[in-house]
C-alpha positions as CSV (number, residue, x, y, z in Angstrom):
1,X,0.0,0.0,0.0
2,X,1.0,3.9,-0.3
3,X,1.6,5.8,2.4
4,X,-0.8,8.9,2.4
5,X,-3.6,10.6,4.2
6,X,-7.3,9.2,4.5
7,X,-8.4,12.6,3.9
8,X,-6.8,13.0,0.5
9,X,-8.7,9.7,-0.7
10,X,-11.6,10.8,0.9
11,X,-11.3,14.0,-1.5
12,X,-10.7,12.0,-4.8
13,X,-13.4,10.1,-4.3
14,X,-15.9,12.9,-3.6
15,X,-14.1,14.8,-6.5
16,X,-14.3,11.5,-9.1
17,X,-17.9,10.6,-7.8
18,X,-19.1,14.5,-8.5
19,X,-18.3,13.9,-12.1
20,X,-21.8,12.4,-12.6
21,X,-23.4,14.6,-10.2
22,X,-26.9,15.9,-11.4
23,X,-24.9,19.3,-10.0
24,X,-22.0,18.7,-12.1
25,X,-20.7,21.1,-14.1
26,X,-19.4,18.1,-16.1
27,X,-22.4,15.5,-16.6
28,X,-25.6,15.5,-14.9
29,X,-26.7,12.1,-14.2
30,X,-30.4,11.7,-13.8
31,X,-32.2,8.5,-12.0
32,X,-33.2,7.7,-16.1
33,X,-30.1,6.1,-16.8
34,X,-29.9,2.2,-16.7
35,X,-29.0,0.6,-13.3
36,X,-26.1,-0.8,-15.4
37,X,-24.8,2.7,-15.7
38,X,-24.2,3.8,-12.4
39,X,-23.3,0.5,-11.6
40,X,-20.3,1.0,-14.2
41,X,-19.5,4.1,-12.7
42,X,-19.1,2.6,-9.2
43,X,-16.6,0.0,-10.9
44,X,-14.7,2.2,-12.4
45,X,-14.6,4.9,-9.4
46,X,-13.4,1.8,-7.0
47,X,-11.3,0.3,-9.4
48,X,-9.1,4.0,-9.5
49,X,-8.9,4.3,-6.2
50,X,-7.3,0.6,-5.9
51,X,-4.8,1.3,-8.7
52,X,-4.3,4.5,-7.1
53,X,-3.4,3.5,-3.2
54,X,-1.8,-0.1,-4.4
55,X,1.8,-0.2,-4.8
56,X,2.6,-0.3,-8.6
57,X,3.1,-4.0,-9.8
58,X,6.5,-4.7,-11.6
């Protein structure tokens, strides 16, 4: 694992997650989208923040 602060991954997620806010300057995600959709967007929000606090792979 990395070393860093909770806080800072607390941030990126809040930050990465906003992207599909129905505030978002961005996207606005609206409850009209497929299940599958958000679904794929939880993937891909966990997935980064695995990559990102896991030591790189050689």
């Amino acid at each position: 694992m990395r070393q860093g602060d909770p806080f800072d991954v607390m941030a990126m997620v809040i930050a990465i997650s906003m992207a599909w806010s129905p505030v978002s300057n961005v996207y606005a995600a609206t409850a009209q989208e497929p299940p599958e959709v958000h679904e794929q967007r939880r993937t891909l929000l966990r997935e980064s923040v695995r990559r990102a606090m896991t030591a790189d792979q050689v």
